[in-house]
C-alpha atoms as one frame of an Amber mdcrd trajectory, in Angstrom:
protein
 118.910 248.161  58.767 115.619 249.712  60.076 112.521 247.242  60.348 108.990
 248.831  58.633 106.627 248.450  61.246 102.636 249.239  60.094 101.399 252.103
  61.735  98.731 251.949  64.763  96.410 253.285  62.767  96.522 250.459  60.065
  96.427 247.875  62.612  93.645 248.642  65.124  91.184 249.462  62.558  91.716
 245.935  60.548  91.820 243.562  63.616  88.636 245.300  64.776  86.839 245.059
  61.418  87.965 241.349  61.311  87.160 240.539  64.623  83.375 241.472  63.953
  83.270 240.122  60.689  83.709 236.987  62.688  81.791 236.971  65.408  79.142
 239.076  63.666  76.829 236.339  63.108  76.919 235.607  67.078  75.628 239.102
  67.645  71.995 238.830  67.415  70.909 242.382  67.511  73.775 243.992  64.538
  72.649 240.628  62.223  69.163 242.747  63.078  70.544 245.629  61.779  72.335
 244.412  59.054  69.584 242.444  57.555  67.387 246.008  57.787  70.012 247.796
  55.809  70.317 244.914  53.368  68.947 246.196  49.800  67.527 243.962  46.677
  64.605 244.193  44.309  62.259 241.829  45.913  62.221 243.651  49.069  60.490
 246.354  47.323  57.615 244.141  45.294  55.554 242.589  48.238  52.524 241.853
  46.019  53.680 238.496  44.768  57.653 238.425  45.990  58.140 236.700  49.642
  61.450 236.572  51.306  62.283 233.628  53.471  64.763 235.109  56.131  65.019
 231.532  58.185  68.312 231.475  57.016  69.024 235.121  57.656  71.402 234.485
  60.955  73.574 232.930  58.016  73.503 235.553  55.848  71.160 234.171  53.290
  67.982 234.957  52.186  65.893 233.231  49.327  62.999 235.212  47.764  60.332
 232.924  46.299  57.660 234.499  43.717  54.107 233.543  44.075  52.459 235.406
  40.923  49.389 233.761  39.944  50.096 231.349  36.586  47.642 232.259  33.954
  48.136 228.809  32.095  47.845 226.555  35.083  45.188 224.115  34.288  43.166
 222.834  37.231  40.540 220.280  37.032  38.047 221.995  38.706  33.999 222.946
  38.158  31.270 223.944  39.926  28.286 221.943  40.053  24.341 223.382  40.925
  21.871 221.210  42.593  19.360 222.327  40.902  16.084 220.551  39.973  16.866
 217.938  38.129  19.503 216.689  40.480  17.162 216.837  42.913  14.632 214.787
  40.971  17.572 212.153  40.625  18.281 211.819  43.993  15.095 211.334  45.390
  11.249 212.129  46.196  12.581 213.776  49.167  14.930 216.503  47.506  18.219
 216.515  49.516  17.318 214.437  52.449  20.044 212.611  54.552  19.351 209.466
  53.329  19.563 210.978  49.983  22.823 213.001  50.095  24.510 209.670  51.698
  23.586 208.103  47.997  24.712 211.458  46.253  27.656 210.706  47.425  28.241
 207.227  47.301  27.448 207.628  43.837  29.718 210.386  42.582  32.788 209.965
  44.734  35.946 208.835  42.901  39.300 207.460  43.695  41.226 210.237  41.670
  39.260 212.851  43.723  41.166 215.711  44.855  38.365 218.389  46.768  35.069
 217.424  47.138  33.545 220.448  48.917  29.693 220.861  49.885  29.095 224.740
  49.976  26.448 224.674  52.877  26.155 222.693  55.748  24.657 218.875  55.531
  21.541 220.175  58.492  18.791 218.232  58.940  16.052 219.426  61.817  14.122
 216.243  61.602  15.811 213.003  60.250  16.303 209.262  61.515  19.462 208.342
  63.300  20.140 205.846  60.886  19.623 207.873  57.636  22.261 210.292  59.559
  24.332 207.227  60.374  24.292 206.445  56.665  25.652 209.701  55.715  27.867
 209.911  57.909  29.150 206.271  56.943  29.934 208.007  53.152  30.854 211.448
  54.806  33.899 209.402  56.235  34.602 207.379  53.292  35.306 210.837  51.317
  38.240 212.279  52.702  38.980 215.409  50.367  35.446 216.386  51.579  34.803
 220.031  52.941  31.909 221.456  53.799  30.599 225.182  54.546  29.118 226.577
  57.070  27.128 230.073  57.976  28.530 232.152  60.982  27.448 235.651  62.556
  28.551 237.136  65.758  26.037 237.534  68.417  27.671 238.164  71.515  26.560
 234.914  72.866  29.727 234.212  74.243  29.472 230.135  73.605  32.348 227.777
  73.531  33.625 226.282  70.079  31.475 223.320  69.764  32.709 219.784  69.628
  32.360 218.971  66.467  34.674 222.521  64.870  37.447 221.188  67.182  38.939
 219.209  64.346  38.906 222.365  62.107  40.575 224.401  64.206  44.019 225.475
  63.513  46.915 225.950  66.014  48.183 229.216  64.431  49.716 231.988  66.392
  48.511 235.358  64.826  50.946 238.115  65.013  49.872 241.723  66.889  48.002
 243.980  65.084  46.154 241.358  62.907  42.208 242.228  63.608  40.229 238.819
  62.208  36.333 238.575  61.760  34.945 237.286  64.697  32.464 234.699  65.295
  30.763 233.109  68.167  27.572 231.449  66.446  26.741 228.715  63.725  23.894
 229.469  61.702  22.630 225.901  61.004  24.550 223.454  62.052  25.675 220.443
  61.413  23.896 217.024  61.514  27.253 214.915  60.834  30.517 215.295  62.313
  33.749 215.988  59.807  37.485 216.783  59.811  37.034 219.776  58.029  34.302
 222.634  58.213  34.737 226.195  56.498  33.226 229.171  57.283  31.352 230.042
  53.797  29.795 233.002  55.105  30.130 235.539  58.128  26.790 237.284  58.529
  26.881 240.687  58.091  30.512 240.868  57.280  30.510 242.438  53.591  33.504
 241.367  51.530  35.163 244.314  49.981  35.599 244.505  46.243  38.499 246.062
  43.936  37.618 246.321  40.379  37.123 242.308  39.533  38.843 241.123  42.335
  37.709 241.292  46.043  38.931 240.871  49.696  38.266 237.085  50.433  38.847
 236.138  54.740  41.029 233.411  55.254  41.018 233.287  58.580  38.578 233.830
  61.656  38.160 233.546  65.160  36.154 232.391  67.464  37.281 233.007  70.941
  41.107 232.331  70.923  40.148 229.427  68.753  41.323 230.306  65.213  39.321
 228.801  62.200  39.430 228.377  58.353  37.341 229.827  55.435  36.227 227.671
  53.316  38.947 228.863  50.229  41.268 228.092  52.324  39.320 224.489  54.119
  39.384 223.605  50.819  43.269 224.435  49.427  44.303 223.070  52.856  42.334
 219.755  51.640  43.092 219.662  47.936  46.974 219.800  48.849  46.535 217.118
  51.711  47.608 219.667  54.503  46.756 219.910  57.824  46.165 222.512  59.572
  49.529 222.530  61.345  50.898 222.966  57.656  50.098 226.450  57.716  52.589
 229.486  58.645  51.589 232.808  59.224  54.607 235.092  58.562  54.679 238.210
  61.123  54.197 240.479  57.711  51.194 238.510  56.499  52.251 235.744  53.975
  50.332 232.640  54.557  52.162 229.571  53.698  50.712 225.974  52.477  53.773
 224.435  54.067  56.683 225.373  53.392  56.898 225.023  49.604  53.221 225.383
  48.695  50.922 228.143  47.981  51.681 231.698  49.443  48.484 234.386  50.057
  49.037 237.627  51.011  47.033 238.632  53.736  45.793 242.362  55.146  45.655
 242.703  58.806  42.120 241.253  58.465  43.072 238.097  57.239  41.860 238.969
  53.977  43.565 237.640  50.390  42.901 239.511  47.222  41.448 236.836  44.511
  38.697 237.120  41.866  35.354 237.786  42.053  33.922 236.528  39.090  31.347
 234.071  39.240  31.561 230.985  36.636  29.199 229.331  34.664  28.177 225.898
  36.534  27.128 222.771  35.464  24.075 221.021  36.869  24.867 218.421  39.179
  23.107 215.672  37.304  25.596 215.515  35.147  27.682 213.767  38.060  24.995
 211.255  39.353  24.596 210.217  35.519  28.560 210.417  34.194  30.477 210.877
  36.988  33.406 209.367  35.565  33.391 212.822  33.547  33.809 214.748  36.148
  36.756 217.165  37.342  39.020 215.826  40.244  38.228 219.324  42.050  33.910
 219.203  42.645  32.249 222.433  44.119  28.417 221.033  44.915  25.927 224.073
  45.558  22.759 223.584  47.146  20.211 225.937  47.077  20.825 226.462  50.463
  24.027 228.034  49.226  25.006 231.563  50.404  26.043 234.244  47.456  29.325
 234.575  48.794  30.486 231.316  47.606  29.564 231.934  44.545  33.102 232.997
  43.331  34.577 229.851  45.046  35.406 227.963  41.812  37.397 231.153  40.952
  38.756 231.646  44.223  40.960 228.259  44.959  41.255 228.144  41.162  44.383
 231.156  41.273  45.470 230.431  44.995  46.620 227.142  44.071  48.114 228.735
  41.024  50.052 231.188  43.613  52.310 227.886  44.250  56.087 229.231  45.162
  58.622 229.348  42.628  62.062 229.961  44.021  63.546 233.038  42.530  66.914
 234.005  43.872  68.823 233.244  46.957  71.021 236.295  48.488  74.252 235.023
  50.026  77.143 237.198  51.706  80.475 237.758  50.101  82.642 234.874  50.633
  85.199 235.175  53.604  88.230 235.637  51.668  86.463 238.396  48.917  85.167
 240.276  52.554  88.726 240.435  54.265  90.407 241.958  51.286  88.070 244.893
  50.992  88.793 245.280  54.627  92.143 245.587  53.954  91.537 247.746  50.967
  89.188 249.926  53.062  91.880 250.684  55.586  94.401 250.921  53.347  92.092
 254.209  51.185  91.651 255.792  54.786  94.994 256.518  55.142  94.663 258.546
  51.984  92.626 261.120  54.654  89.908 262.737  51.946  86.615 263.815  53.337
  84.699 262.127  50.057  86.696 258.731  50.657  84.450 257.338  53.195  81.076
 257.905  52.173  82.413 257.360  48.355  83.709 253.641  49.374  80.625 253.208
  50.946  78.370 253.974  48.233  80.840 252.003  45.844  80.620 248.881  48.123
  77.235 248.966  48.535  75.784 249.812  44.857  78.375 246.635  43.519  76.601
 244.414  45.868  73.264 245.571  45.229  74.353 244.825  41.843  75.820 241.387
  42.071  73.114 240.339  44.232  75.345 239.585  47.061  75.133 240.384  51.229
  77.699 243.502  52.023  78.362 243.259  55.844  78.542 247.386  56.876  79.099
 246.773  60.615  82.380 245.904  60.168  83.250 248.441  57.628  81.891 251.303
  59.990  83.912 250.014  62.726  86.694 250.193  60.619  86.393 253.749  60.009
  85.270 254.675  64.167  88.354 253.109  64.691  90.538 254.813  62.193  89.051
 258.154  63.563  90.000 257.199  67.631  93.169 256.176  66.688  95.943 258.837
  66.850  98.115 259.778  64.073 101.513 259.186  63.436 103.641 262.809  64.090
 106.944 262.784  62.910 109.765 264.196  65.406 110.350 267.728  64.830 113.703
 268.197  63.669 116.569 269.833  66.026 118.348 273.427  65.040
């Protein structure tokens, strides 16, 4: 009795599409390939969708939303030095001295952000009213503080005391950041974290209510925070090492925190409306009653803080929320289309290839699972180099 033997053509085609479906993930430039031909809805809505492709050389990708929460409810208020809090803290108005009993005074254990929107600069002032404040600049530690910057080509180190406020961030090619090589008025006490309120001359662009907001600037090849994000990085107890600047601008708190979409500036989009605030009195009288997130305001204050309060109000509302996680076919599901697939070639109809393509394709962009293609199109070069079976011509 004859024995059926499968054809060449069935065979070669399935061992090759079986051997890459299993070494596949070894292959670092097709898993390239495959994750740019890889289609799903997030892909296409950048705005407030990231995709996390550290798992991508498995064949898994998890897409995390970051759309600002309308009902989140921060604890968080702006306060104005104005007059009266001046009054309170002393004949001198805002001396060292002064500030160290400002905040002696209001600082609470519950405090999240504390953050001083100009710098604490003094031209003339004892070394022990500086000592003071310094003393109860140290004893705050979710304080921030702001600081003026221009660039005048004065090609000056980063000073000692913005060391700590640097951040070790590698910024991917093509990003263009503000650039800054001065301090305005700097500071008479030394702190873990300074943020650059202001760049002179640098005009922060505006879209309807919302406007362009840096994040990040540079000074040299030093790289340095705002103060938005000096402050988020303090309010979530980050350091600056937390933070991870994707290669397609997403800025991530760590690696489940808040997500900002940056331009090739370094720019976020967040509002640019500018709250009521409260005079700071009410702090050195009740400050039991006051929020766990403080924005003080000097005088001194530049305008472009003014939105602050706004500003870290939605970025820490823009906290991840995992939305879906893309994962391939499972083995056994990807070697029976395979075997499927060669099995409809040998049906030989110029629509079947392109048709079981599309098919394949469209059901896993539906089932939101990851279609492998390399091995399918291997399967088919195969099929194609692979000669047919003849028959023997009969003999007359």
């Amino acid at each position: 009795m004859p024995t059926l033997r499968p054809s060449l053509s069935f065979l070669l085609p399935l061992i090759a599409g079986v051997g890459l479906l299993a070494k596949l993930p070894e292959i670092a430039p097709l898993a390239r390939i495959e994750l740019s031909a890889f289609l799903f809805p997030e892909r296409f809505q950048k705005d407030h969708s990231f995709v996390d492709r550290s798992e991508s050389k498995n064949f898994q990708l998890t897409c995390l939303d970051f759309t600002p929460d309308p009902e989140a409810n921060l604890n968080i208020k702006s306060y104005l030095l104005d007059q009266e809090s001046l009054d309170i803290m002393g004949p001198d108005g805002g001396s060292s001295i002064e500030w160290a009993q400002f905040l002696a005074q209001t600082r609470l254990d519950d405090d999240r952000l504390t953050v001083i929107t100009s710098s604490l600069s003094w031209d003339d002032t004892s070394e022990l009213a500086i000592l003071a404040l310094q003393e109860q600049v140290d004893e705050t530690p979710s304080l921030v503080i702001g600081l003026q910057a221009e660039f005048i080509n004065s090609e000056a180190p980063l000073p000692e005391y913005l060391k700590p406020s640097a951040i070790p961030l590698e910024i991917p090619a093509g990003f263009d950041l503000p650039e800054i090589d001065h301090i305005r008025r700097p500071s008479s006490i030394n702190s873990n974290s300074f943020g650059i309120s202001e760049i002179r001359g640098l005009k922060l662009e505006s879209n309807g209510d919302q406007k362009l907001v840096p994040m990040l600037v540079r000074w040299d090849t030093h790289i340095l925070p705002s103060l938005t994000l000096a402050s988020l990085l303090k309010s979530q107890r980050l350091n600056s090492a937390d933070l991870i600047l994707e290669k397609d601008g997403y800025l991530r708190l760590g690696s489940e925190g808040v997500i900002l979409k940056l331009d090739s500036k370094g720019q976020a989009v967040l509002p640019s409306n500018e709250p009521d605030q409260k005079s700071a009195s009410i702090l050195q009288i009740y400050p039991e009653q006051a929020e766990t997130y403080k924005i003080i305001t000097p005088s001194s204050t530049p305008k472009s803080t003014y939105s602050l309060e706004d500003h870290i109000r939605q970025a820490l509302s823009q906290k991840a929320v995992h939305k879906r996680t893309y994962k391939r076919w499972p083995v056994s599901f990807e070697l029976t289309l395979l075997l499927i697939f060669v099995s409809l070639l040998h049906l030989r109809r110029i629509w079947s290839e392109p048709f079981i393509l599309i098919c394949v394709t469209g059901a896993s962009v539906l089932a939101g699972k990851w279609m492998l293609l390399s091995p399918l199109i291997l399967v088919i070069i195969t099929f194609h180099l692979c000669p047919r079976r003849t028959s023997p011509r009969q003999k007359h």
